[in-house]
N, C-alpha and C positions, 0 to 999 in steps of 0.2 A: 385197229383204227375204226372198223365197221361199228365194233359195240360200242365204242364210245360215241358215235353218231346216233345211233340207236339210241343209246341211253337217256341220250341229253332230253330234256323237260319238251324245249324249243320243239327238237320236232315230232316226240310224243305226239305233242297237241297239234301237229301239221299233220302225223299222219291220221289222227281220226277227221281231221277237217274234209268238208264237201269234195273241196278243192282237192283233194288227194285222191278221194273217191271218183270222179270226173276223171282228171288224168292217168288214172290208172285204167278208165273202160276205155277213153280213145287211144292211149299209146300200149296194149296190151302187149306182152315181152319185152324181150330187149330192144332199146329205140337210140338211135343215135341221126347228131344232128351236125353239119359242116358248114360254112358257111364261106366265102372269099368274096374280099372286093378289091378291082383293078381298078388303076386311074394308069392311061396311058395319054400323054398331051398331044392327040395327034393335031387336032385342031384347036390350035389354041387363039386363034385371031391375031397371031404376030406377037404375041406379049414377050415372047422371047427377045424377038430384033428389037420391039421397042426399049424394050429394058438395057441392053445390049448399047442401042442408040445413046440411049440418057446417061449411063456410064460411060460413054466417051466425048461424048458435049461437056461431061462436069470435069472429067481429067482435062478436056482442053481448058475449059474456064479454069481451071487451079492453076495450071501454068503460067496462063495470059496475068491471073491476078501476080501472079512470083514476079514475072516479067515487068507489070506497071509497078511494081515495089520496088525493082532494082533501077530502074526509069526515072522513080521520084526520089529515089536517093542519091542517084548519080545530078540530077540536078539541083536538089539543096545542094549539095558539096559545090558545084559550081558557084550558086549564087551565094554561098555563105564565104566565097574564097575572093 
């Protein structure tokens, strides 16, 4: 696999480039690099409860809407009878 990295045209012309010459004086040897990023929501300003809040305001409102449906049907049938 090496040689055919080697081989290839592409980075022929990368390794005679400045650029290779450069990285090779400041990283001289083996150079290895890690990196991690955490997100932990400790302080999140409530976004939790409010969100929390708003999905149970909208499950109430879907109900209430079932309820005045069942409300307005049961009174046509009255007035239609």
């Amino acid at each position: 696999m090496r040689s055919m990295i080697c081989a290839s045209p592409r980075f022929r012309r990368w390794r005679r480039s400045a650029e290779y010459r450069r990285a090779k004086r400041r990283f001289p040897g083996g150079y290895a690099a890690a990196g991690v990023n955490v997100s932990i929501p400790i302080f999140n300003g409530g976004l939790f409860k409010a969100r929390e809040s708003e999905a149970d305001f909208r499950a109430k409102a879907a109900a209430q809407n079932v309820n005045d449906q069942a409300n307005r049907v049961a009174r046509d049938v009255r007035v239609a009878y």
